[in-house]
MARBA-3410 file (N, C-alpha, C, O; in Angstrom, 1 decimal):
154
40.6,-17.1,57.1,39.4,-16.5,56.7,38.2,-17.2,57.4,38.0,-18.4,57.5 ~ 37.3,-15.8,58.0,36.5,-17.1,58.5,35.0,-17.5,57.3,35.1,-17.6,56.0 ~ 33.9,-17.5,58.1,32.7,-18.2,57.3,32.4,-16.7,56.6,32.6,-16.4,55.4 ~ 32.0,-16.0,57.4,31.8,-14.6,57.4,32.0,-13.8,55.6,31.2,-13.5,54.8 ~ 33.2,-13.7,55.6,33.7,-13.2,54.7,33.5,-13.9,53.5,33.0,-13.5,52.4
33.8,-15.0,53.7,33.8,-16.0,52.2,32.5,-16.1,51.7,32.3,-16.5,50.6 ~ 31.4,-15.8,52.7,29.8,-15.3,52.6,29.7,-14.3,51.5,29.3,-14.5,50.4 ~ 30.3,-12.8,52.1,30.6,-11.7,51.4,31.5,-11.7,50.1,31.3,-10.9,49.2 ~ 32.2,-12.4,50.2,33.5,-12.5,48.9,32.8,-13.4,47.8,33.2,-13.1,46.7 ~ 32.0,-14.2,47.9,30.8,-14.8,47.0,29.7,-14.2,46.9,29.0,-14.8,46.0
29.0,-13.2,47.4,27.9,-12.2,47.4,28.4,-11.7,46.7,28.2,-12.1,45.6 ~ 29.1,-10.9,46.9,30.2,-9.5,45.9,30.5,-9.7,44.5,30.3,-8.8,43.7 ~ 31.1,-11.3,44.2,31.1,-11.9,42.9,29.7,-12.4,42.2,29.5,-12.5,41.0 ~ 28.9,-12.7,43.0,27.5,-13.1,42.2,26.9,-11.8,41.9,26.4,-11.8,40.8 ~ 26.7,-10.3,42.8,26.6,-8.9,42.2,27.3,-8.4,40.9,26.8,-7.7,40.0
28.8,-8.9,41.0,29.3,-8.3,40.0,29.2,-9.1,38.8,29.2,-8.5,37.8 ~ 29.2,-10.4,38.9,28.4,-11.2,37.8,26.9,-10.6,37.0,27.0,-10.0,35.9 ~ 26.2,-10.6,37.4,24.9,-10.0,37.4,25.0,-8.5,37.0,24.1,-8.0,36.4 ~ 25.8,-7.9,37.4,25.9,-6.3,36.5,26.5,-6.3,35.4,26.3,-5.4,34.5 ~ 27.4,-7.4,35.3,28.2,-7.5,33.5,26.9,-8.4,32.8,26.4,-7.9,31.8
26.6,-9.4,33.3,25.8,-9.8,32.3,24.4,-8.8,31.8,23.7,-9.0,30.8 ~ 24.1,-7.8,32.8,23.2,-6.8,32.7,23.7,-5.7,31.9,22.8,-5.0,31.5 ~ 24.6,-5.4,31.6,25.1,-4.5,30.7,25.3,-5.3,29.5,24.6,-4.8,28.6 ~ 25.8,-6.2,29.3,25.5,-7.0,28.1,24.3,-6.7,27.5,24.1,-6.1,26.5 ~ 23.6,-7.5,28.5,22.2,-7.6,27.9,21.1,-6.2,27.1,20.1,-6.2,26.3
21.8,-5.1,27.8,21.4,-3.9,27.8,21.8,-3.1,26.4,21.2,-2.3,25.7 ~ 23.3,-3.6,26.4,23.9,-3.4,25.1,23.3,-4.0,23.7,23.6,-3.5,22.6 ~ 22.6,-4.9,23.7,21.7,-5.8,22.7,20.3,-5.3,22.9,19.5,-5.4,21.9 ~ 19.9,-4.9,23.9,18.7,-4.8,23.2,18.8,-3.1,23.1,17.9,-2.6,22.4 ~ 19.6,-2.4,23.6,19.7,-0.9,22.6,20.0,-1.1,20.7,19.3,-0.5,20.0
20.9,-1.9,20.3,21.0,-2.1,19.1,19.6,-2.5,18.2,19.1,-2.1,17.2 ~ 19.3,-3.3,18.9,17.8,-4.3,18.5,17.0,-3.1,18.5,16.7,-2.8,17.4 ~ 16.6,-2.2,19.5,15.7,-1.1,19.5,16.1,-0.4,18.1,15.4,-0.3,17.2 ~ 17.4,0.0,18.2,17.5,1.7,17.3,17.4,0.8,16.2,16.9,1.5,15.4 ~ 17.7,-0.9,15.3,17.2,-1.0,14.2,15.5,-1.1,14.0,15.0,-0.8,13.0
14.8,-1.5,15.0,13.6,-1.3,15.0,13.2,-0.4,14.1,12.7,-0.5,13.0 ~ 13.5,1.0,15.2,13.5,2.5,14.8,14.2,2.5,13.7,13.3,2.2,12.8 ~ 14.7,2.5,13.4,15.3,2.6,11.7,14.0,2.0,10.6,13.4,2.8,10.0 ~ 13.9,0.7,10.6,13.1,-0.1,10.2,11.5,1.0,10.0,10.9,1.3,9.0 ~ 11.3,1.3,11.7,9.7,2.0,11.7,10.1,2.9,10.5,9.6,2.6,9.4
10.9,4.0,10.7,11.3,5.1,10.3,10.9,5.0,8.5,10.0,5.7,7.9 ~ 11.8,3.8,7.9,11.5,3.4,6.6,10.2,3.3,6.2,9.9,3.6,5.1 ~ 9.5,2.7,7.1,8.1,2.4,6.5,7.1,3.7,6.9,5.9,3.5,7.0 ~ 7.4,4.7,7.2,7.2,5.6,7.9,5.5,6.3,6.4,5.9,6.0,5.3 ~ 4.3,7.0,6.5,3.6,7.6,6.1,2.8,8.2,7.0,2.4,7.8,8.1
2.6,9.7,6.0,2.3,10.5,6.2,0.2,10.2,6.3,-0.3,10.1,5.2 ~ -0.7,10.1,7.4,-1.8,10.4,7.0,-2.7,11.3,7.6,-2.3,11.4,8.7 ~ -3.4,11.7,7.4,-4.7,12.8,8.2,-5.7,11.8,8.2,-6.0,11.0,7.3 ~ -6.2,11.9,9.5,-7.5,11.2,10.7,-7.8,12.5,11.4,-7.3,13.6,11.6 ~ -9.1,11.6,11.7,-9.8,12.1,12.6,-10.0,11.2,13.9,-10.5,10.1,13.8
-9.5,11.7,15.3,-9.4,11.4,16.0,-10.4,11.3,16.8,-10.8,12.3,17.3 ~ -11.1,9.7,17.3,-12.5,10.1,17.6,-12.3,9.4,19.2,-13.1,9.8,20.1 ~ -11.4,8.7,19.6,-11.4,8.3,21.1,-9.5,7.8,21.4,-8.8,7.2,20.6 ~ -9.3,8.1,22.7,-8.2,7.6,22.8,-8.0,7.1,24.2,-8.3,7.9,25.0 ~ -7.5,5.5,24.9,-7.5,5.2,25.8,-6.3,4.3,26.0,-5.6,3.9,25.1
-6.3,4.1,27.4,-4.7,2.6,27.7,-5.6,1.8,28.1,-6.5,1.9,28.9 ~ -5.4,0.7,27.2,-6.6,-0.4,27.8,-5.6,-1.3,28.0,-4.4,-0.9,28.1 ~ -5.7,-2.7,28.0,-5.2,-4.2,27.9,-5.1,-4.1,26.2,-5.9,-3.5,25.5 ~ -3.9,-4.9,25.8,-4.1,-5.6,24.3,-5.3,-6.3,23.9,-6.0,-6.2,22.9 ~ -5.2,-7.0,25.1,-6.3,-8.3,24.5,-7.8,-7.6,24.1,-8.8,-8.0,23.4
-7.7,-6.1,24.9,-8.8,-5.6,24.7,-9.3,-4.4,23.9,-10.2,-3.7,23.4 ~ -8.3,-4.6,23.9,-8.1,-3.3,22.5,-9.1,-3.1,21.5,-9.6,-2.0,21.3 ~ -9.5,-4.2,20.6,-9.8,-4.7,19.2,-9.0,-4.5,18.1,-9.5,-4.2,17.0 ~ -7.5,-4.8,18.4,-6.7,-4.4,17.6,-6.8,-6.2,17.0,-7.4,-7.0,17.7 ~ -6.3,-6.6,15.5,-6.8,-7.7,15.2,-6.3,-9.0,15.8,-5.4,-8.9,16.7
-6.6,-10.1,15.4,-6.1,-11.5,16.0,-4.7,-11.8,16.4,-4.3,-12.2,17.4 ~ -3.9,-11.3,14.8,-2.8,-11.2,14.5,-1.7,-10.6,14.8,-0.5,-10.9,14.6 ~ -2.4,-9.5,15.4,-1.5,-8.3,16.0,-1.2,-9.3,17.4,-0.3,-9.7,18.0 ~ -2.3,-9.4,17.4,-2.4,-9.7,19.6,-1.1,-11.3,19.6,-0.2,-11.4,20.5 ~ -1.3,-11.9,18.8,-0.9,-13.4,18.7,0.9,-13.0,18.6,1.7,-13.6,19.3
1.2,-12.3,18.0,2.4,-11.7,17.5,3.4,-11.3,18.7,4.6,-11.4,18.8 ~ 2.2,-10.7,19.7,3.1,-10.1,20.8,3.6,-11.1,22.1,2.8,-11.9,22.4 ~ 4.6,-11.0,22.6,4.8,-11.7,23.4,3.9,-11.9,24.9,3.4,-11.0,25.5 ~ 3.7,-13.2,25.1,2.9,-13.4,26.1,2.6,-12.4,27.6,1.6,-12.0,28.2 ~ 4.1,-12.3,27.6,3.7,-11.4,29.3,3.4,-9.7,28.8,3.1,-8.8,29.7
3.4,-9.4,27.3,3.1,-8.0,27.1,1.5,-8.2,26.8,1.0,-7.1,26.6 ~ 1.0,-8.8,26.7,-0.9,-8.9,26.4,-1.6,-8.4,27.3,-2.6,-7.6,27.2 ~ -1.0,-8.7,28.7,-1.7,-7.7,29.5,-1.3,-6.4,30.3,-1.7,-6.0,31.4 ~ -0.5,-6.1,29.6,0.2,-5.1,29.6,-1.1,-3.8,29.1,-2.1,-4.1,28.4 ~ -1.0,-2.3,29.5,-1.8,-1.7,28.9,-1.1,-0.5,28.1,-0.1,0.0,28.6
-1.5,-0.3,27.0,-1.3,0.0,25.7,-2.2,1.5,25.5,-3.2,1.9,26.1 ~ -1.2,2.2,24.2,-1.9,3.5,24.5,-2.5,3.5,22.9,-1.9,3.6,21.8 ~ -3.9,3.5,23.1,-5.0,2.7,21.6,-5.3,4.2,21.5,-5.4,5.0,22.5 ~ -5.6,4.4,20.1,-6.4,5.6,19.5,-7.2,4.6,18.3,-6.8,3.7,17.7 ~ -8.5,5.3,18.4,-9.8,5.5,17.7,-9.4,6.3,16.6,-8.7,7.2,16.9
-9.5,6.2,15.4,-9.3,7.4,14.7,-10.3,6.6,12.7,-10.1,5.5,12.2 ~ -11.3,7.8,12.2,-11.1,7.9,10.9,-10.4,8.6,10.0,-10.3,9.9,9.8 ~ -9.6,7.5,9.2,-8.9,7.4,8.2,-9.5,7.4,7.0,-9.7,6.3,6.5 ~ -9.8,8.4,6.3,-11.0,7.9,5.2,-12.6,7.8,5.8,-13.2,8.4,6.7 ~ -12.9,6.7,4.8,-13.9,6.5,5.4,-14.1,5.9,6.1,-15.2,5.9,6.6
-12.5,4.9,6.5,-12.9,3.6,7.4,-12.3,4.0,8.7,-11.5,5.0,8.8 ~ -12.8,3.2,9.9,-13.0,3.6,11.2,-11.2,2.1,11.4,-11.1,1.0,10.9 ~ -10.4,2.8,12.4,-9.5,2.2,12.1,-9.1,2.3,13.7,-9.4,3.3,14.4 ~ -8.3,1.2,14.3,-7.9,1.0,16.0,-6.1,1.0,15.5,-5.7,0.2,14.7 ~ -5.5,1.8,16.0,-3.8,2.0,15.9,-3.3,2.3,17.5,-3.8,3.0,18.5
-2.0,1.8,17.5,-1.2,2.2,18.5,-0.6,3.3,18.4,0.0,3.8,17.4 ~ -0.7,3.8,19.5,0.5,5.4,20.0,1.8,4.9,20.6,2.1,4.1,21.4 ~ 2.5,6.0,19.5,3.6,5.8,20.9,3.0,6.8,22.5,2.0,7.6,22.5 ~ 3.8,6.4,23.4,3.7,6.1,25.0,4.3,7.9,24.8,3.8,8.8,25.5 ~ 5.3,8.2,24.1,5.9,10.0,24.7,4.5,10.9,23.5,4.7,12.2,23.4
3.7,10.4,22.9,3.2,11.6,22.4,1.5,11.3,22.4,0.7,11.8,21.6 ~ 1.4,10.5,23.4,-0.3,10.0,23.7,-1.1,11.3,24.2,-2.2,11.8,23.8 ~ -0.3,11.8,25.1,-0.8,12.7,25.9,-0.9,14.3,24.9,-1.2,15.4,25.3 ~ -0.5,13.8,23.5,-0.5,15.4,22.9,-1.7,15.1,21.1,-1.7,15.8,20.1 ~ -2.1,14.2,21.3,-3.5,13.5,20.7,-4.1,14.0,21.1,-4.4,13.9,22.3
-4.7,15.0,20.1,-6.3,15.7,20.5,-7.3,14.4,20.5,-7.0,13.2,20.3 ~ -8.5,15.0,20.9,-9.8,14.0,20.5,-10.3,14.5,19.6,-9.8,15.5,19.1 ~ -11.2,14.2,19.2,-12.4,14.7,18.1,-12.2,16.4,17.2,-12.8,17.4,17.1 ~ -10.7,15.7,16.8,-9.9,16.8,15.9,-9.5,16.0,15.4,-9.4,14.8,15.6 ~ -9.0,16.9,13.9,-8.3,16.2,12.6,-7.1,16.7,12.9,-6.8,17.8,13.4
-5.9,15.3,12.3,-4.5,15.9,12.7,-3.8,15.4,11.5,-4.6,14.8,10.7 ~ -2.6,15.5,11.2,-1.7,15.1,9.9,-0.9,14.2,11.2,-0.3,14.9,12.1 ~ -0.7,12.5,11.1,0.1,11.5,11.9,1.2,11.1,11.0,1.3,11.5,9.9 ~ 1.9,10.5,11.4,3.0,10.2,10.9,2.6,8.4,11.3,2.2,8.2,12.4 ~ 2.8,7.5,10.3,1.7,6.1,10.4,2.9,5.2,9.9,3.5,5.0,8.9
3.1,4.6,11.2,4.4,3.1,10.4,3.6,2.2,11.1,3.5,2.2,12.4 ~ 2.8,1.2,10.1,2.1,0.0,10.5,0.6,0.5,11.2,-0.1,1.4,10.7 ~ 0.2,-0.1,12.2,-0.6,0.5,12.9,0.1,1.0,13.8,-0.3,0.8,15.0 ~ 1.2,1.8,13.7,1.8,2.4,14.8,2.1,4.1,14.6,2.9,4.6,13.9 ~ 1.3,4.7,15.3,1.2,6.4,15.4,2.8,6.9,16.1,3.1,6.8,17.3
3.8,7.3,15.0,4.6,8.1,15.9,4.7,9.5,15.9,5.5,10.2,16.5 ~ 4.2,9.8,15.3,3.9,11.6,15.5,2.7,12.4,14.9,2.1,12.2,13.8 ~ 2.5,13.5,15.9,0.8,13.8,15.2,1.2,15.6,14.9,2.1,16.1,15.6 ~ 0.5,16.3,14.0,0.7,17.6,14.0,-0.8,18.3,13.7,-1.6,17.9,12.9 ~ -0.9,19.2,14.4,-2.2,19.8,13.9,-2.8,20.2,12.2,-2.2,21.0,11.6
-3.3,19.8,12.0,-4.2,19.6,10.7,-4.6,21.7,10.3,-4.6,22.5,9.3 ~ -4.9,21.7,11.4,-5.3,23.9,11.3,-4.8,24.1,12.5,-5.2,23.7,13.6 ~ -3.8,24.8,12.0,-3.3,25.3,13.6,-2.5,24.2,14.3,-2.2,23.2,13.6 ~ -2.3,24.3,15.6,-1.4,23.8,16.4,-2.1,23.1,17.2,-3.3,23.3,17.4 ~ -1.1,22.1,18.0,-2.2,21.7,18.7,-1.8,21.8,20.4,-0.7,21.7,20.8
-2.5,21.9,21.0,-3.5,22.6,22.4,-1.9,21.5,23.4,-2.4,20.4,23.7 ~ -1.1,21.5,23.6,-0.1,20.5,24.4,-0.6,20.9,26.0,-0.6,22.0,26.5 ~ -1.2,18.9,26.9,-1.9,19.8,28.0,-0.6,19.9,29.2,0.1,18.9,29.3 ~ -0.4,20.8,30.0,0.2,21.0,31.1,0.8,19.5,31.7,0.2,18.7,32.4 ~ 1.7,19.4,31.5,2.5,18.1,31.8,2.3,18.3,33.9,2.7,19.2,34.7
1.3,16.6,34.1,1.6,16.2,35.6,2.8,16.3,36.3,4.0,16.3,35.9 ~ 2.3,16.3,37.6,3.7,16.3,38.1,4.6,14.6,38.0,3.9,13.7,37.7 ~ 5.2,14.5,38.1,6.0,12.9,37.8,6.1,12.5,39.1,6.3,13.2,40.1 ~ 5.8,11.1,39.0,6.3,10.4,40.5,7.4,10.0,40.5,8.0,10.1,39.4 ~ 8.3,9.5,41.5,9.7,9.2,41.5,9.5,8.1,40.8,9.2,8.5,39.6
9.5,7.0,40.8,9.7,5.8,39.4,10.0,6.5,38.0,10.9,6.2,37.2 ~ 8.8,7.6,37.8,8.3,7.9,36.6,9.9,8.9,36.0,10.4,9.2,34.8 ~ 10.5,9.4,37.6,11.8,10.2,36.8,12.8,9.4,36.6,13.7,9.5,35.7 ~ 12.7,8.4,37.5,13.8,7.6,37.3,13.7,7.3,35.6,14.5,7.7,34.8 ~ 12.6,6.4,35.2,12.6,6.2,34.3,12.6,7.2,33.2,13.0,6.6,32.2
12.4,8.5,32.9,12.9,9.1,32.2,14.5,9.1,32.2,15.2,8.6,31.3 ~ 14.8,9.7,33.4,16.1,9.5,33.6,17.3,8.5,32.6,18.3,9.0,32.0 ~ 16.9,7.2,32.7,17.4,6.6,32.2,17.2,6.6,30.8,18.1,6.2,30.0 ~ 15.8,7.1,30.2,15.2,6.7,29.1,16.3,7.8,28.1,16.6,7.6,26.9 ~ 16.6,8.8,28.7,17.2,10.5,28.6,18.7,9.9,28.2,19.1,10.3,27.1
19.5,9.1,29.0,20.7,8.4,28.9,21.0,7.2,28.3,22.1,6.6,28.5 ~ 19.9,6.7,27.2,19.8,6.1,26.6,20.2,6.6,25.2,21.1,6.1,24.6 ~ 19.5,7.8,24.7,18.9,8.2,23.9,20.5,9.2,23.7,20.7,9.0,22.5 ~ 21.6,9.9,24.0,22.8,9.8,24.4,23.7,9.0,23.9,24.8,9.0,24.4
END
C-alpha cells in the first residue's frame, strides 16, 4: 500500500465516523424536540389580540424581558426572531411566532391565537378568515431545508 491510499482509507473512516456520530446526534435532538412540543402543546391557551406590529429583529432587541433573553443560549441572541406586537386585553404585550405561521399574522386585526408561554403557535381569524399572502418563490437553501424539515416531521 502506498502513502496515497492509506491518505484515503483514513479520510473515508474519519467521514464515516462523523456521519454516525451525526445521526446520533440527530436522533436526540428529534426526541428532545417532539417532547418540547408535547410539553408546548400541554400548556397550550386559547387567546384573542389585537395585532398591532410584527417584525424579525435580533433577541437582544426585541424587548422581550431580561429573563427570556438570559435563558437563551448565547450564539441564539443574535439570531433573528419572528416578534409580534400584539394587545391582549388591555395590556400591550411582545410574544414570539412560530417561524411556519409568521407570514399568515395579519397586522392591525384581531385574531383568536393559540398562546403556550410567550410563544404564538397558531392564529385564526377572529371574523372571517384570514387573507394567506401568496407564498415567495424559495431559494435553494430554503428547499433544502424544508426538504428536510418535511422528512423529519415523517
Amino acid at each position: 500500500m502506498n502513502t496515497f491510499t492509506i491518505v484515503l482509507f483514513v479520510i473515508a473512516l474519519v467521514l464515516l465516523a462523523a456521519f454516525i456520530a451525526m445521526y446520533f446526534f440527530t436522533k436526540r435532538m428529534e426526541k428532545k424536540q417532539d417532547e418540547q412540543r408535547a410539553q408546548m402543546d400541554a400548556m397550550a391557551q386559547s387567546m384573542t389580540m389585537l395585532i398591532i406590529d410584527k417584525k424579525k429583529i435580533r433577541l437582544k432587541d426585541s424587548g422581550l424581558p431580561q429573563a427570556v433573553i438570559e435563558q437563551t443560549p448565547k450564539f441564539l441572541r443574535r439570531s433573528k426572531v419572528a416578534i409580534v406586537k400584539a394587545k391582549v386585553g388591555p395590556r400591550m404585550m411582545t410574544l414570539m411566532c412560530d417561524d411556519a405561521i409568521f407570514e399568515q399574522v395579519p397586522v392591525k386585526k384581531e385574531v383568536k391565537a393559540i398562546v403556550s408561554g410567550i410563544y404564538i403557535t397558531a392564529v385564526k381569524g377572529l371574523r372571517g378568515s384570514i387573507e394567506v399572502p401568496e407564498p415567495k418563490k424559495k431559494g435553494f437553501f430554503a428547499r433544502m431545508k424544508q426538504k428536510a424539515a418535511d422528512k423529519n416531521k415523517k
